[in-house]
N, C-alpha and C positions, 0 to 999 in steps of 0.2 A: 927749550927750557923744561920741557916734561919730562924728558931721562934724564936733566940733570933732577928735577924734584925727586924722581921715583929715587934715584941714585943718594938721595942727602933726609930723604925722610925720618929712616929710620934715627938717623941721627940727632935731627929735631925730638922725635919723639923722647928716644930715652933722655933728651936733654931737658926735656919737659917734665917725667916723670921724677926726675930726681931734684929738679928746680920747686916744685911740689911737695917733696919729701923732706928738702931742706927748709920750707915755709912752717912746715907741719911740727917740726921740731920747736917754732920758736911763736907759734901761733896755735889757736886752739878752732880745728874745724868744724865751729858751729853755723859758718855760715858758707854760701856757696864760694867757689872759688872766682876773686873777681875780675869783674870785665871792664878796666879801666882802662884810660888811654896810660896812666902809669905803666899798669901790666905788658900790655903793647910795647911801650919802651924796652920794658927787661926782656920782653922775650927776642924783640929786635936785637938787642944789644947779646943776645947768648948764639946767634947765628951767623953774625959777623963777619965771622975769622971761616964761614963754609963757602962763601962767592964772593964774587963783588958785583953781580947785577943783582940794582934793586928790588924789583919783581919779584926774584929768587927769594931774596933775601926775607919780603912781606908774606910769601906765602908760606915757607918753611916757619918763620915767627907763628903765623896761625898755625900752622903743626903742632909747633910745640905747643902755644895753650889748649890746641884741641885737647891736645896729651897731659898736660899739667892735670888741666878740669877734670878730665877723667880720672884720673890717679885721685886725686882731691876725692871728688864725690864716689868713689866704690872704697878705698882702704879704711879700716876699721879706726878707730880710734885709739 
């Protein structure tokens, strides 16, 4: 499961980073980027179509919001 992660990361990531960009468009970043079981949902639901083991699937979703947050909290307004 660890070279499939290293192998699907990046792809979480940028998928986080533009999940983030498109919030940003329709929301206004005054507050931190959140950490809801919603959130969790969409990020589950954006990694889907990368595996079919569970596992994979829960820790690349944390990838992405790692990556979301990040995006969220450094771009300028």
């Amino acid at each position: 499961m660890d070279d499939a992660f290293a192998q699907l990361r990046g792809v979480a990531a940028c998928r986080g980073e533009v999940w983030a960009m498109d919030v940003a468009k329709k929301c206004p970043r005054t507050r931190p980027w959140p950490c809801t079981e919603r959130a969790r949902t969409i990020a589950r639901r954006k990694v889907l179509d990368l595996c079919t083991d569970p596992r994979l699937q829960t820790r690349l979703a944390g990838e992405l919001e790692r990556w979301a947050a990040r995006w969220w909290g450094q771009a300028g307004p």
